[in-house]
C-alpha positions as CSV (number, residue, x, y, z in Angstrom):
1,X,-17.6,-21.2,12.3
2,X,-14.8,-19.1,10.3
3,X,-15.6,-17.9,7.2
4,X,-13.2,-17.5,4.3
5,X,-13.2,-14.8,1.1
6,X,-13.1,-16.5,-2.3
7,X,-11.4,-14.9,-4.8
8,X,-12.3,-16.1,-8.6
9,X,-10.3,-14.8,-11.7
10,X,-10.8,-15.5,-15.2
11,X,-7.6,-14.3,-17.4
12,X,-6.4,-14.9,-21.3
13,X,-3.1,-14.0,-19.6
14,X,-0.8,-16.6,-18.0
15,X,1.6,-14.0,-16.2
16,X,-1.7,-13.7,-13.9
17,X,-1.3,-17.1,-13.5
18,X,2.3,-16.8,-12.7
19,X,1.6,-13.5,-10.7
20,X,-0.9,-15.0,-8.2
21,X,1.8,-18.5,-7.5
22,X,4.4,-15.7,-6.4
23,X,2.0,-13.9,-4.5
24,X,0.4,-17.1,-2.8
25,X,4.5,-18.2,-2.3
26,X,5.5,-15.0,-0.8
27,X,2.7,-14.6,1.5
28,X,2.9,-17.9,2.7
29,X,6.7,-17.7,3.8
30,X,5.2,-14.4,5.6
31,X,2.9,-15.0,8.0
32,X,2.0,-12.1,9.7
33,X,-1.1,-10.5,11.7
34,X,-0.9,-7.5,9.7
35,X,-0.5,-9.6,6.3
36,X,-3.4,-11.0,4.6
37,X,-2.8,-14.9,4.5
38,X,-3.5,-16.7,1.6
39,X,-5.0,-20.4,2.7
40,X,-5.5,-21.9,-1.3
41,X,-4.9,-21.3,-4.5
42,X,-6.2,-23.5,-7.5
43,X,-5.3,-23.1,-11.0
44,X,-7.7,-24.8,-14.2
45,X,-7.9,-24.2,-17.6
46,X,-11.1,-23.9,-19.0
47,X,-9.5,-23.9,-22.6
48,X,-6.4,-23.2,-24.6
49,X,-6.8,-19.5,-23.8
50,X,-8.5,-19.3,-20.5
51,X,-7.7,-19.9,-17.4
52,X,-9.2,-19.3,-14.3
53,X,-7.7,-18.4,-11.0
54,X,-9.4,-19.8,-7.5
55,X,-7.6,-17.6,-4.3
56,X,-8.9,-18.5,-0.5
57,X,-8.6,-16.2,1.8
58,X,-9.0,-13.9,5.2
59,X,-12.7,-12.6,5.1
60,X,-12.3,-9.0,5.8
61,X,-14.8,-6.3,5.9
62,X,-13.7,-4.0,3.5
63,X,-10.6,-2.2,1.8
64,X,-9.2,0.7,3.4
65,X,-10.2,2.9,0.1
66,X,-13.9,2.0,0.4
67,X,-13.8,2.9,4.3
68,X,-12.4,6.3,3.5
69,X,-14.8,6.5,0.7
70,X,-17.6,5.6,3.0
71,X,-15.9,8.1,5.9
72,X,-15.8,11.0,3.1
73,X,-19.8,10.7,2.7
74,X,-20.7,10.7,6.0
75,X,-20.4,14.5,7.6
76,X,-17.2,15.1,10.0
77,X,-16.4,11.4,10.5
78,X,-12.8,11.9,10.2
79,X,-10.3,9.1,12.0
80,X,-9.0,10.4,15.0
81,X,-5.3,10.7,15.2
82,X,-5.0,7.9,17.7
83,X,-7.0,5.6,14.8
84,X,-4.5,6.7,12.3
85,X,-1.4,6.0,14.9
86,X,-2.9,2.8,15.4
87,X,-3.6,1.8,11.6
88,X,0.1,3.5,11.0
89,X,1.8,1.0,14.3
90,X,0.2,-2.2,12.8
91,X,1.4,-1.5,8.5
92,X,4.9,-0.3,9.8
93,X,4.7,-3.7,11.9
94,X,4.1,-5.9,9.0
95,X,6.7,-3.8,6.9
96,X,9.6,-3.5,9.3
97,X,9.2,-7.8,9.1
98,X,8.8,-8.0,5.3
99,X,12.0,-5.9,4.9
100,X,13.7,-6.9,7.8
101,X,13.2,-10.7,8.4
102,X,12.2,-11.1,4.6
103,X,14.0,-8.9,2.4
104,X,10.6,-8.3,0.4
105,X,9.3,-5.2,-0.6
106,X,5.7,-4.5,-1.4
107,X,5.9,-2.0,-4.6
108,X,2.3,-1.3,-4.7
109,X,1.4,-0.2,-1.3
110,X,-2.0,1.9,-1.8
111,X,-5.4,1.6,0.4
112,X,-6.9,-0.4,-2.3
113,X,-4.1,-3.2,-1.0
114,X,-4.9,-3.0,2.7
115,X,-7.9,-4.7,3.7
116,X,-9.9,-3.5,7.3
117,X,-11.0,-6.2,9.8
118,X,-13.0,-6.2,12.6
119,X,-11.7,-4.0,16.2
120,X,-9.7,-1.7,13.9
121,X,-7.3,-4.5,12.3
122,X,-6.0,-3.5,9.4
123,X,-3.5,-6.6,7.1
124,X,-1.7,-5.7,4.1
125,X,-2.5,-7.6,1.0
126,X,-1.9,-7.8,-2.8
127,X,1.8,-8.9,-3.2
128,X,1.6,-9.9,-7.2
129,X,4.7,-6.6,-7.6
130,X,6.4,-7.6,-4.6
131,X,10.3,-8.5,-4.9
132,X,12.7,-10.4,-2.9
133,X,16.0,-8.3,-2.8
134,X,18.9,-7.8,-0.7
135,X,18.9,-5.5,2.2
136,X,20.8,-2.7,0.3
137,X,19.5,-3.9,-3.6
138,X,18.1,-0.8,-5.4
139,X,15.5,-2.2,-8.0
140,X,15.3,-0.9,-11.4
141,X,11.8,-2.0,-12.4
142,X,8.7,0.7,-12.6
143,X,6.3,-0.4,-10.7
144,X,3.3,1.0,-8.7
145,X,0.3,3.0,-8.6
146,X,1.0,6.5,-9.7
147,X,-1.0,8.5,-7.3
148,X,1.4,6.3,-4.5
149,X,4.6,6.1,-6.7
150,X,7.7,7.5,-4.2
151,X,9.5,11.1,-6.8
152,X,11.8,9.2,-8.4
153,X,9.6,6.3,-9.8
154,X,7.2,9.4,-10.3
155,X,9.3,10.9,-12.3
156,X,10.4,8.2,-14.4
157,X,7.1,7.8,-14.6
158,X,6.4,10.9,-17.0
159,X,9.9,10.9,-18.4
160,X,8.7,7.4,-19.8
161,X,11.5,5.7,-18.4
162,X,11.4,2.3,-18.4
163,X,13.4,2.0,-15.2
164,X,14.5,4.0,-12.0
165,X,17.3,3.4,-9.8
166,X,15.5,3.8,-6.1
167,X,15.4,2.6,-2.8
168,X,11.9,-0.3,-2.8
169,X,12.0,-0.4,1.4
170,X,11.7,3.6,1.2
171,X,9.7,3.9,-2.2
172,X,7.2,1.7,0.2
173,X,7.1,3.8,3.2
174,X,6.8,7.0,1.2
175,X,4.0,5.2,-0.4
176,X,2.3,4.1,3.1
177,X,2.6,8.0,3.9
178,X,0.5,8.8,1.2
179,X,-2.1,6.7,2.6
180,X,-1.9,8.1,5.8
181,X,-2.4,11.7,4.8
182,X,-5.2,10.8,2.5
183,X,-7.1,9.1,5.4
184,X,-6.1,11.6,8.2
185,X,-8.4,14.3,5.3
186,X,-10.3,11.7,3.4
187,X,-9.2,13.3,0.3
188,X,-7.5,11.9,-2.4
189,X,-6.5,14.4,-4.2
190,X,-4.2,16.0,-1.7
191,X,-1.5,13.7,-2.6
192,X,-1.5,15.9,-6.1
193,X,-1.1,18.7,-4.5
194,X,1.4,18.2,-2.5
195,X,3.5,16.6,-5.5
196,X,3.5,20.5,-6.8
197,X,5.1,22.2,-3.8
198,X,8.0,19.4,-3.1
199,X,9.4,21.7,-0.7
200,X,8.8,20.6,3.2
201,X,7.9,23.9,4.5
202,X,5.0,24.7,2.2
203,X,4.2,21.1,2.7
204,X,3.9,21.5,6.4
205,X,2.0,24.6,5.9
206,X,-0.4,22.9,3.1
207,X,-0.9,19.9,5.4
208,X,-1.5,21.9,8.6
209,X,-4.4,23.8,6.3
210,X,-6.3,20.5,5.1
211,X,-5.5,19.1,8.4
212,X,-7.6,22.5,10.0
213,X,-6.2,21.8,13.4
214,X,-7.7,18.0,13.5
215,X,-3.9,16.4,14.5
216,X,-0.7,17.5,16.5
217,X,2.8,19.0,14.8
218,X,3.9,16.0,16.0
219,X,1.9,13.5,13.7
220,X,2.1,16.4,11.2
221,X,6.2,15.8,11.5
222,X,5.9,12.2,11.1
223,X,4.1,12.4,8.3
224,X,6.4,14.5,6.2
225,X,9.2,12.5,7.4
226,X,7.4,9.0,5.5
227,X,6.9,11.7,2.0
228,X,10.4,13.4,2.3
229,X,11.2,14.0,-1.7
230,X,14.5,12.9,-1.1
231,X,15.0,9.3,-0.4
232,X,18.6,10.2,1.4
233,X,16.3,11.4,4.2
């Protein structure tokens, strides 16, 4: 027998409404083994100011936050590097077909959105910010999670700006680097420290501290590579 999660919401607000059609659209014109499918969605209203929201879908064990919660309370059981490669090969998978094949980009990517399945499969989920653009379209909109936000929606962030000229494909990645560095030390607030020193040397140096010798220069490299500060590079 397969079994299914059900996912019930109860809003005032019909944009939710709204937001979980596109997302239930978008996923299903992107089926992917690293993208959480969507089977159903039912809308009712339960009154003139309530509706409630019915999703069906892949049955996972957990999100990635709570596993790296759960990793953080247990002593030394830090992801190997070849865990991390792994979870890194399969999200760059279902990205490189999202903005390749689809032209989508996610605009929340955070660990909260990536859900963990059984024999180390991990499926990106949550696509009620994503966007369909063109190729080389540079969004506008502020969206995101601010611990996960790429420097430039960052910093339109604070400046209060109401919109940021930036790359979404690379605002993603840099995202999905963040995630990687806070599972490779199961610390979240690393991502706030490294926001201080922007510069890729001290970063290096900061990461190769926290990191105390656990992974190579190599996945060290990569790493700052997905966070470079400047999305030319």
């Amino acid at each position: 027998h397969i079994k299914y999660a059900l996912k019930k919401v109860v809003t005032s607000d019909i944009k939710n409404v709204e937001k979980y059609q596109k997302e239930f659209e978008i996923v299903h014109q992107s089926t992917h083994p690293f993208i959480l499918d969507i089977h159903g969605i039912c809308f009712r209203c339960f009154d003139s100011t309530t509706f409630i929201i019915y999703v069906l879908m892949d049955l996972a064990e957990c999100d990635w936050e709570v596993e790296i919660f759960n990793r953080k309370t247990q002593k030394n059981n830090y992801y190997t590097e070849s865990q991390l490669i792994s979870i890194l090969k399969q999200l760059t998978d279902a990205l490189l077909f999202l903005q390749r094949d689809k032209q989508i980009s996610h605009r929340d990517i955070k660990p909260e959105n990536i859900w963990v399945f059984k024999n180390g499969i991990y499926k990106l989920s949550d696509f009620g910010e994503a966007e369909k653009n063109a190729i080389d379209d540079r969004q506008k909109t502020l969206r995101g999670t601010e611990l996960y936000m790429s420097p430039l929606l960052h910093d339109g962030l604070l400046n209060n700006a109401d919109y940021i000229v930036h790359n979404t494909f690379k605002s993603d990645v840099f995202s999905l680097g963040c995630c990687l560095i806070i599972a490779a030390c199961l610390d979240f607030d690393v991502i706030k420290e490294i926001r201080k020193l922007k510069n890729v040397f001290s970063i290096k140096n900061y990461l190769i501290k926290v990191f105390k010798k656990k992974y190579s220069d190599k996945f060290i490299d990569l790493l700052l590579k997905m966070i470079n500060f400047n999305e030319r590079d």
